[in-house]
C-alpha positions as a printed Julia matrix, in Angstrom:
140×3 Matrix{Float64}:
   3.57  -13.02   -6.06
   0.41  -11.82   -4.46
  -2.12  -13.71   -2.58
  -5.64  -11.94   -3.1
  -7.97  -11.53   -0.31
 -10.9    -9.23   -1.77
 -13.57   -8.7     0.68
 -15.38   -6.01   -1.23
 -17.62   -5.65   -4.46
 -14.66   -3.79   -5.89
 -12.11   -5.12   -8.94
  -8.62   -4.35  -10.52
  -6.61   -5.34  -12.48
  -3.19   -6.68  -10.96
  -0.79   -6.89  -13.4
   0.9    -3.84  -12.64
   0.99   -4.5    -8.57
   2.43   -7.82   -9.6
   5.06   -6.12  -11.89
   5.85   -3.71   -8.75
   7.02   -6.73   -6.31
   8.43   -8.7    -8.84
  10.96   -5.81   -8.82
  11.34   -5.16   -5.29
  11.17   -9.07   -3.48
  10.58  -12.5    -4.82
   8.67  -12.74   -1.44
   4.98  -13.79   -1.19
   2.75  -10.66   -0.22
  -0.87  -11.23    1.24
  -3.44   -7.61   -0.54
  -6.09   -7.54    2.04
  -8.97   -5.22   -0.32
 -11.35   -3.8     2.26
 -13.51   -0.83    2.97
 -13.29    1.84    5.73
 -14.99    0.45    8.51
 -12.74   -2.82    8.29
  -9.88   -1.13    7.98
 -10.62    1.14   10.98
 -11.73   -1.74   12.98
  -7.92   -3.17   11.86
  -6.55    0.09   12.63
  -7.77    0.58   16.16
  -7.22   -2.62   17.03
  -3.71   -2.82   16.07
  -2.2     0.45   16.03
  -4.7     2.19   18.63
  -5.88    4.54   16.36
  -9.65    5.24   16.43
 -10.7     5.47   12.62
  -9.9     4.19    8.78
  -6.45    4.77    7.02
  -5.71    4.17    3.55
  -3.13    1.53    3.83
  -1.9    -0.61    6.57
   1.7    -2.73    6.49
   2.28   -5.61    8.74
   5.33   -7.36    7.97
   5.86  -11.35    8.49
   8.27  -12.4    11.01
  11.38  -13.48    8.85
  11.84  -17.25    8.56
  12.67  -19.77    4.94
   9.77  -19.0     3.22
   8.35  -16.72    4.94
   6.0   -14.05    3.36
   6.75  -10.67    3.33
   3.8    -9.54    5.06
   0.54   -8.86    4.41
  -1.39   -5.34    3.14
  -4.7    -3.93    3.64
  -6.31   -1.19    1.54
  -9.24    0.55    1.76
 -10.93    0.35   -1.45
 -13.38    3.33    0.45
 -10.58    5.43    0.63
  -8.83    4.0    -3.15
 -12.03    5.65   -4.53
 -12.32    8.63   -2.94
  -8.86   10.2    -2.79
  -8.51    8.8    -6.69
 -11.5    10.99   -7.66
 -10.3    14.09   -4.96
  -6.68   14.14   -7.08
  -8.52   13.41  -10.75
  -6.43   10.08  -11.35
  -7.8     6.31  -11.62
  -8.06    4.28   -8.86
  -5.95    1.48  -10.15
  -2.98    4.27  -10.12
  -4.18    5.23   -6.45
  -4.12    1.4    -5.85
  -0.41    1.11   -7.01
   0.59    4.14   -4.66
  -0.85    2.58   -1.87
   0.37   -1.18   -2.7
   4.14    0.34   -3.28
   3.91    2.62   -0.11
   2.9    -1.02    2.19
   5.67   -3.08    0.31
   8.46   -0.18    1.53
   6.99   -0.52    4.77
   7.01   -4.23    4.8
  10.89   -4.28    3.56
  11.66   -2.15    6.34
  11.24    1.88    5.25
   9.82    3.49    7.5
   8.99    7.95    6.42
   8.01    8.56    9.84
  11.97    8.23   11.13
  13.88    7.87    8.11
  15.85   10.19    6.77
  14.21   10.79    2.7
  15.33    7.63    2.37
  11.87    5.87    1.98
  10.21    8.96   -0.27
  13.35    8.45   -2.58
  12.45    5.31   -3.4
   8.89    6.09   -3.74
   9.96    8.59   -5.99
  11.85    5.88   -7.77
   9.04    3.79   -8.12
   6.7     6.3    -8.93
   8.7     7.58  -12.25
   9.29    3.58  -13.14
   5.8     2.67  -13.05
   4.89    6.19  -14.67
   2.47    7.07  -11.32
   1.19   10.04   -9.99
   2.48   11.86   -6.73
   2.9     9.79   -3.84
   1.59    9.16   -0.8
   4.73   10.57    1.17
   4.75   13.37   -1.2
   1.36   14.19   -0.95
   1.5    14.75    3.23
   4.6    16.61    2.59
   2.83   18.91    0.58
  -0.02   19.76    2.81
């Protein structure tokens, strides 16, 4: 299940993202929607990086009941890389909402070995999505 905190102007439709957990953790999530200058405020204060991202994971601290975590997307940056790549923004959306789920189960692309991109990948063909996130750096 997700628990909606929408602090922009911005709407989508949720079905899908809810589909997408339901198949990965029966876990509670917490979808921060935000734009850039939140999330760079977010960003810098908790990862000391001085400017706005596209998705930030920050996983709960395991206990009975416990959420998985919580996610916060940039709707800014939803927008603009949806229209750069010439696909909607509620498929940019589900990239970015599957890429912070990995990360709050534990993947981690900037150490693993593939193993987070192949299930990406996985996700990606099962929810019939463009490339990913991981794919996309890769590519650059």
């Amino acid at each position: 299940m997700i628990e909606l905190d929408n602090r922009t102007e911005k709407h989508y439709e949720f079905s899908r993202l809810e589909t997408i957990v339901a198949s990965l953790s029966d876990r509670e999530i917490e979808l921060i929607l935000t734009d850039n200058d939140e999330i760079a405020q977010i960003n810098r204060e908790f990862r000391g990086i001085d400017k706005a991202t596209d998705v930030l994971s920050f996983p709960s601290d395991p206990f009975p009941g416990a959420p998985l975590g919580s996610i916060v997307i940039s709707v800014d940056k939803v927008a603009s890389v949806a229209a750069e790549l010439g696909h909607g923004e509620e498929e940019e959306l589900a990239l970015l909402f599957i890429h912070g789920v990995l990360h709050l189960m534990g993947y981690d692309h900037e150490v693993d070995e593939g193993q987070m991109r192949a299930k990406e990948e996985e996700l990606i063909e099962r929810f019939a999505l463009p490339k990913s996130l991981i794919v996309r750096t890769l590519e650059e």
